[in-house]
C-alpha positions as CSV (number, residue, x, y, z in Angstrom):
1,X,98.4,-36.2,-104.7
2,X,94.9,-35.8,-103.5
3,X,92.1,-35.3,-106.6
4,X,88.2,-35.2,-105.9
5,X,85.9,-35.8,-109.3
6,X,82.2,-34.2,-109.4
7,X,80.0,-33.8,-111.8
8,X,78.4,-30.4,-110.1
9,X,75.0,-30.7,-111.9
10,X,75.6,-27.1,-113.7
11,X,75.5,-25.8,-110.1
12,X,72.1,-26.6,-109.6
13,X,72.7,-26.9,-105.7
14,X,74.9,-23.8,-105.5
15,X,75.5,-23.1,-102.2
16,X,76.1,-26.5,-100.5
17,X,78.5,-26.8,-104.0
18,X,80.8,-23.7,-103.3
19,X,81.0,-24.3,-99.3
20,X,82.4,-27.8,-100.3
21,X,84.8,-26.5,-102.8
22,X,85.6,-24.0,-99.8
23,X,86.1,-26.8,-97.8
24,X,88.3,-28.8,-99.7
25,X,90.6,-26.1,-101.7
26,X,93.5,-26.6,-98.7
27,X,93.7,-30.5,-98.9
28,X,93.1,-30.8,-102.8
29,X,96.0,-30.8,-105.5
30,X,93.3,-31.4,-108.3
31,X,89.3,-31.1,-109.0
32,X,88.1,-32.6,-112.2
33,X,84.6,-31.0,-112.6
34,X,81.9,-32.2,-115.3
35,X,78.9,-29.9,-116.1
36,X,80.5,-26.7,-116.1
37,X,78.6,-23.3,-117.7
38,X,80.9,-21.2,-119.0
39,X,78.5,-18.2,-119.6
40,X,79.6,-14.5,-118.2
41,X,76.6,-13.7,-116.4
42,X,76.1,-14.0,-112.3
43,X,72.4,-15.5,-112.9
44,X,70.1,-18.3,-112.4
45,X,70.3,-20.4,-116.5
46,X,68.2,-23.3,-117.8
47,X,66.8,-25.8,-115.3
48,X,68.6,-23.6,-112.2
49,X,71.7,-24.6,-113.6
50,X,74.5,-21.2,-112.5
51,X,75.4,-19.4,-115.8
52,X,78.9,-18.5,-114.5
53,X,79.3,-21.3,-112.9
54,X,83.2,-21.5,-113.8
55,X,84.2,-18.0,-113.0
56,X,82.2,-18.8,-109.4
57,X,84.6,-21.3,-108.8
58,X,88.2,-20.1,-110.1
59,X,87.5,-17.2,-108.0
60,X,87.3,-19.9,-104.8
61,X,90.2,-21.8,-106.3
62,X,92.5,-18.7,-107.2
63,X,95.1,-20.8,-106.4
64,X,94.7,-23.2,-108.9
65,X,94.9,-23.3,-112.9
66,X,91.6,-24.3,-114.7
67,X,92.0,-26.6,-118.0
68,X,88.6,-27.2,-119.5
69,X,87.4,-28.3,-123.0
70,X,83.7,-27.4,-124.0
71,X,81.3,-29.2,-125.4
72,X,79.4,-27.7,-129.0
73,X,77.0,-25.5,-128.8
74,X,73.1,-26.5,-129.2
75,X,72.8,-29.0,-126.6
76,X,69.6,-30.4,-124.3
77,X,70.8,-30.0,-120.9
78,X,67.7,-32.1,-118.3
79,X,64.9,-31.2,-121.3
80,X,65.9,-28.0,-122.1
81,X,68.2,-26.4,-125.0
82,X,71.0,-24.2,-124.6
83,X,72.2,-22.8,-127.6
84,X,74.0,-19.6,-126.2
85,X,75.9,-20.6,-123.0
86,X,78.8,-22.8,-123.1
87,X,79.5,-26.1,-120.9
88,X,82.2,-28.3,-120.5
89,X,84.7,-30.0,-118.6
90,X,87.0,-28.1,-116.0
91,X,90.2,-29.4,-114.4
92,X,91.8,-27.0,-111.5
93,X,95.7,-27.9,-110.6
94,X,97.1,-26.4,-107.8
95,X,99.8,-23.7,-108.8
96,X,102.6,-25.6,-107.4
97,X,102.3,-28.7,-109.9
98,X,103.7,-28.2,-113.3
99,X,101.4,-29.0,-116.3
100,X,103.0,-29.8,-119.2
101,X,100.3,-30.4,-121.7
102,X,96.3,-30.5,-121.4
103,X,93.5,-30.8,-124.6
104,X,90.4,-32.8,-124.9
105,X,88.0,-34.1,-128.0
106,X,84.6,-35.4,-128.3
107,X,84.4,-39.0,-128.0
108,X,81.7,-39.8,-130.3
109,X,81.3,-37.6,-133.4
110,X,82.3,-34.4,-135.2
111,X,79.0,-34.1,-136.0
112,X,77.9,-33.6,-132.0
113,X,75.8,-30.7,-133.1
114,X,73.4,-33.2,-134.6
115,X,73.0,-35.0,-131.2
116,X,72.0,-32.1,-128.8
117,X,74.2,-33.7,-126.2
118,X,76.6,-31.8,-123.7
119,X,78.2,-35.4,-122.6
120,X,80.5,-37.4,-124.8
121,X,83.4,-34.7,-123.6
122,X,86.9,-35.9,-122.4
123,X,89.3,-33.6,-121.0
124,X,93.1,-34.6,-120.3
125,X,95.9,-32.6,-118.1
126,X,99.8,-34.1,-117.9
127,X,101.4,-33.4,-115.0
128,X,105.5,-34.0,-114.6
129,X,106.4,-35.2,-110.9
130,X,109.6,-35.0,-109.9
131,X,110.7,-37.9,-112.1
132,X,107.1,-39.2,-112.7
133,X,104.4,-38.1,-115.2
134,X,101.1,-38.5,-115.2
135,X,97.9,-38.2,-116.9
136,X,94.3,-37.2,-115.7
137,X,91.6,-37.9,-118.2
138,X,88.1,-35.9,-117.0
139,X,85.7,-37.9,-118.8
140,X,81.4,-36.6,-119.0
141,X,80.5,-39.7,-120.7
142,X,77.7,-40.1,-123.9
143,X,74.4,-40.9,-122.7
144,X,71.5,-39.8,-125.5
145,X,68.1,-39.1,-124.2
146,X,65.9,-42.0,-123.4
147,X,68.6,-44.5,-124.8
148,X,69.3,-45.9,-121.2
149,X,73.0,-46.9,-120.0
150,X,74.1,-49.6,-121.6
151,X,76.1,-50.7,-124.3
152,X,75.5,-49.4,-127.9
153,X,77.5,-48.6,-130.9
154,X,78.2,-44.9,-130.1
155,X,79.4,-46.2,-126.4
156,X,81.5,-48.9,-127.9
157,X,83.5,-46.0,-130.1
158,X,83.8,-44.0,-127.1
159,X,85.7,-46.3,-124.6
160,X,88.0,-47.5,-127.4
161,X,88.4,-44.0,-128.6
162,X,89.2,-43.0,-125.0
163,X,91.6,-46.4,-124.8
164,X,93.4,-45.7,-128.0
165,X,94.1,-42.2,-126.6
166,X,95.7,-43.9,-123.0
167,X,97.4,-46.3,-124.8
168,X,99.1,-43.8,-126.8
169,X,100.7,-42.2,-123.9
170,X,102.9,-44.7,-123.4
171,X,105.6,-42.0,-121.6
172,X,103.5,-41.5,-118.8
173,X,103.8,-44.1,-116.4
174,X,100.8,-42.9,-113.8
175,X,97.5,-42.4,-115.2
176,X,93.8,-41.7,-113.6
177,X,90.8,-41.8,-116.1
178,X,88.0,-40.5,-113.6
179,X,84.6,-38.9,-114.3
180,X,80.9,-39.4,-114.8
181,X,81.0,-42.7,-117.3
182,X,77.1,-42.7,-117.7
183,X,77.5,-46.1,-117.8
184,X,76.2,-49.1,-116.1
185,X,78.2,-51.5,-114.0
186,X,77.9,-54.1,-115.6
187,X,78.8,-53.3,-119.1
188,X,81.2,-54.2,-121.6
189,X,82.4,-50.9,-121.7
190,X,83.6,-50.7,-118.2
191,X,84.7,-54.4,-118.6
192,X,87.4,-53.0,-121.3
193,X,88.1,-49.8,-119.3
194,X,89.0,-52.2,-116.9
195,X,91.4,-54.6,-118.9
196,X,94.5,-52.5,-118.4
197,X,93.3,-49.9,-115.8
198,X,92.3,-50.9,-112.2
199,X,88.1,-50.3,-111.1
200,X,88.7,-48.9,-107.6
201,X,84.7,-48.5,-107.9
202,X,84.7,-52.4,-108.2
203,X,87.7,-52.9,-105.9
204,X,86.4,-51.0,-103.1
205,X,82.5,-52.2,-103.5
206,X,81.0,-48.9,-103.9
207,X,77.0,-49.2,-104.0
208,X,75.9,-45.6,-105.4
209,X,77.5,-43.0,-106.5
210,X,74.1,-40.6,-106.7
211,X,72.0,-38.8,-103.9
212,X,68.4,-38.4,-103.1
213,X,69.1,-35.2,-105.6
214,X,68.4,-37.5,-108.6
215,X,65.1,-38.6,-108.9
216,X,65.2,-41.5,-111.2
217,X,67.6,-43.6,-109.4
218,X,65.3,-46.1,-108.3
219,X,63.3,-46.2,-111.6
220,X,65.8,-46.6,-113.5
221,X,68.4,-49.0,-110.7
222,X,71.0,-46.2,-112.0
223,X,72.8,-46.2,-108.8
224,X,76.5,-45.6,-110.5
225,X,78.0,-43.8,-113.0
226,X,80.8,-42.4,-111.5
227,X,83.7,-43.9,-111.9
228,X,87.8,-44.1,-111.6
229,X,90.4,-46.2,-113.2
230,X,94.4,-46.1,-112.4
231,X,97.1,-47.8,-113.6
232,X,97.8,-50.4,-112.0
233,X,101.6,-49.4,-111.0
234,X,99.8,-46.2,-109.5
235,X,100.0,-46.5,-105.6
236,X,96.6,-45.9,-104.3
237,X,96.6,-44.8,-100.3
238,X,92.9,-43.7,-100.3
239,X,89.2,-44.0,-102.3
240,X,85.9,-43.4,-101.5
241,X,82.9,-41.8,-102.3
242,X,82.4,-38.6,-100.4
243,X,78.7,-38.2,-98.5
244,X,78.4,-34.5,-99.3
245,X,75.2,-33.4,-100.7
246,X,76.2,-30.8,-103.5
247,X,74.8,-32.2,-107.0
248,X,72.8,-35.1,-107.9
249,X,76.0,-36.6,-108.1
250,X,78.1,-37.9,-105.2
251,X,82.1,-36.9,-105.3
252,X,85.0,-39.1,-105.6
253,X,88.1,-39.0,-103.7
254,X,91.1,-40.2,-105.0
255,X,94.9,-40.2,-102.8
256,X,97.8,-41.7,-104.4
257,X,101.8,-41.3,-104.6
């Protein structure tokens, strides 16, 4: 199985985004995509983000089956509110795999509306194996305006909500949790993701998981917040971070049996 994670910055960097989908569609069995618009249109949105950004990219991955789980309307996406155009997560599976169950929830609140966030959004797929089954959690993780990356109440709730939710799938004995976190390194959120789960982020040293595209990275020292947890029965042949330029986000590329 060979899965690649992006959060595609609303496909703010369209071009160099769809060439690498392109690219990749051959070699991938699933793409877990944060920042998705889900408008109808074929037009530039707010901050250059790509109104129909989904339908631009099931049409390169016909081959696949989306899964995605939106985010409430009435959000701030980079300074600017959206109140008519939908975003979300997006997972495509390659035809050939069987799903046999996908949903999602907001980790944080009910009452999202009243944050203005798009983030705080976790999408799940199950996918039976031959005798195996396992579970991909596509995680766009809380981060409130000018509140920084650490820990805080409404990120506590979040990982354990997220944990409770793993730990409840106790029939599936392969699991990846991968994503943008929005967290720092060296928090105790991470530190409980990685309790049970293995940090191949930590495991394999990875510096940055950002680009030049995002301007704050030095300001800030908000070099990661991309990550990816496994069980630790999962069989890992290959991770890295992948050096294409498409988002303000580098992808992650996960191979496993």
């Amino acid at each position: 199985m060979k899965l690649i994670s992006l959060n595609t910055a609303g496909g703010q960097f369209l071009e160099p985004l769809l060439e690498f989908i392109k690219k990749r569609r051959s070699e991938i069995d699933t793409f877990c995509f944060q920042e998705i618009f889900f408008g109808s249109k074929s037009e530039l949105g707010p901050h250059g983000a790509r109104v129909n950004l989904h339908e631009e990219i099931a049409s390169i991955l016909s081959d696949f089956t989306p899964y995605i789980h939106q985010a409430p309307l009435g959000f701030i996406f980079f300074g600017e509110m959206v109140d008519s155009i939908p975003i979300g997560q997006a997972t495509f599976v390659k035809n050939n795999l069987k799903v046999i169950s996908s949903g999602g929830f907001l980790t944080h609140s009910e009452n999202a509306n009243q944050l203005k966030v798009s983030n705080g959004n976790f999408l799940y797929t199950a996918i039976e194996i031959k005798e195996n089954k396992l579970l991909i959690g596509n995680l766009h993780g809380l981060v409130l305006p000018n509140s920084g990356k650490n820990d805080n109440p409404l990120r506590d709730h979040q990982t354990r909500k997220i944990l409770d939710f793993f730990e409840s799938k106790g029939g599936f004995n392969k699991k990846v949790l991968i994503g943008d976190f929005n967290v720092q390194p060296e928090t105790h959120s991470i530190a409980q993701f990685g309790q049970n789960l293995r940090n191949l982020i930590q495991e394999n040293g990875i510096k940055t998981t950002r680009n030049h595209n995002y301007k704050d990275m030095e300001k800030y020292k908000d070099y990661i917040a991309d990550y990816c947890f496994v069980s630790k029965d999962l069989e890992v042949k290959d991770f890295r971070v992948l050096p294409e330029i498409v988002s303000d986000h580098l992808p992650l590329y996960l191979e496993f049996d």
